[in-house]
C-alpha positions, 0 to 999 in steps of 0.5 A, a space after each residue: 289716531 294719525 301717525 306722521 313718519 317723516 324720514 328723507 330714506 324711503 327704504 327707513 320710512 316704509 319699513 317703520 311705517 309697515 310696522 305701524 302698520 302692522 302694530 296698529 291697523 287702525 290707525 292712519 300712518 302719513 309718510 313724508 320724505 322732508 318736513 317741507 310737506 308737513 303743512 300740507 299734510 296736515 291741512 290734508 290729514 289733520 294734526 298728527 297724534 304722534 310723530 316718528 322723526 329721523 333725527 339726522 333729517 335736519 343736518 341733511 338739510 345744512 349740507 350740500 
């Protein structure tokens, strides 16, 4: 199984993916900072299972 987490703050990001982590070893945890990158992620790591997505992440992107 491959878990996207996709947060624009890093200290966000790496603590819910060191829970994933933790939760289930097994299963490989793919961060990203910005949607952007999720093409290539995919093509690298394959088509998510499950995603972990802040929220806010696109209204970020509409303001300056």
């Amino acid at each position: 199984m491959t878990i996207y987490v996709i947060d624009d703050h890093p200290l966000m990001r790496e603590a819910i993916a060191m829970v994933i982590r933790r939760l289930r070893p097994t299963h490989e945890v793919v961060e990203l900072d910005r949607v952007g990158l999720l093409s290539a992620a995919i093509e690298k790591h394959g088509t998510p299972s499950l995603f972990s997505l802040d929220l806010k992440l696109f209204k970020s992107l509409l303001t300056w």
